[in-house]
C-alpha positions as CSV (number, residue, x, y, z in Angstrom):
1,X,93.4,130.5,86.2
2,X,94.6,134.1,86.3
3,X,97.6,135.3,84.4
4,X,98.9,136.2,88.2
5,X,98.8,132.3,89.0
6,X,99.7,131.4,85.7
7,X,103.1,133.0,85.9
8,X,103.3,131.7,89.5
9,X,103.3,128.5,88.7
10,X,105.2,128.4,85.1
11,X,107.7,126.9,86.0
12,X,107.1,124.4,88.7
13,X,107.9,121.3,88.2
14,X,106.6,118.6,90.7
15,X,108.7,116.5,92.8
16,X,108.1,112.6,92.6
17,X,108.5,111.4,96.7
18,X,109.7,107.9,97.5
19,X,108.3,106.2,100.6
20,X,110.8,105.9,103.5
21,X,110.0,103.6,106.1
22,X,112.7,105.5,108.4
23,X,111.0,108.7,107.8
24,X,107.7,107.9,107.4
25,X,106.6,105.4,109.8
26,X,106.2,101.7,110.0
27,X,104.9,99.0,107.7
28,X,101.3,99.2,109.2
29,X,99.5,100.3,105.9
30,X,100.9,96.5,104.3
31,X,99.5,95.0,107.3
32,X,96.5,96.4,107.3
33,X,95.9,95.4,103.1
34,X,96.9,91.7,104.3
35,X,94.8,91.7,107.2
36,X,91.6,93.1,104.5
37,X,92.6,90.2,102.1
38,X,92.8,87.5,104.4
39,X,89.6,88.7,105.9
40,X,87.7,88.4,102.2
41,X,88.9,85.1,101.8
42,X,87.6,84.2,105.1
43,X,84.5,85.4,104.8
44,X,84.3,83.9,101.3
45,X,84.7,80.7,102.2
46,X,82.2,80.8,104.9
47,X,79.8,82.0,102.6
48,X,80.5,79.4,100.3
49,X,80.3,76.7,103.3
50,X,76.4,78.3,104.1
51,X,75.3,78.0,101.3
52,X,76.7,74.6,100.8
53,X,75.1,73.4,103.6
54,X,71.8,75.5,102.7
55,X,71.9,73.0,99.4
56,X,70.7,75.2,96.5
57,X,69.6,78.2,97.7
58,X,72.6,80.8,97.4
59,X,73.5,83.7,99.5
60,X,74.7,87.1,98.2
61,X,76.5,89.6,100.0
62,X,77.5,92.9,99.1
63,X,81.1,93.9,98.2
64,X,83.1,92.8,102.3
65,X,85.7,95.9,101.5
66,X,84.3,99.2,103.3
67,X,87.6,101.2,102.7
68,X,88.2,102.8,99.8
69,X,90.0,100.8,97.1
70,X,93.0,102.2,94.6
């Protein structure tokens, strides 16, 4: 960093944001993480039912999620 930035920025001090629902927008984002997690449980327990029915042989899948995860 140069000494120009540097004194730019000495004495900012970041701002912490809280989420307003009024200001912001709607709920969707929730919906959207219980839609994912009810879709992984889903498709859990239909892999466990095929492989149930397949007797011993065992089916992998990769991770279901395709979003990014925090």
């Amino acid at each position: 960093m140069s000494a120009d930035t540097q004194k730019l920025f000495e004495d900012y001090v970041p701002e912490i944001l809280e989420y307003d629902p009024k200001v912001d927008g709607s709920d969707e984002h929730k919906i959207r993480d219980e839609h994912l997690s009810t879709k992984e449980n889903l498709l859990e327990k239909i892999r466990k039912a095929k492989a149930a029915r397949k007797s011993n042989k065992t089916t992998f899948r990769q991770n279901i999620r395709t979003e990014n995860e925090s």
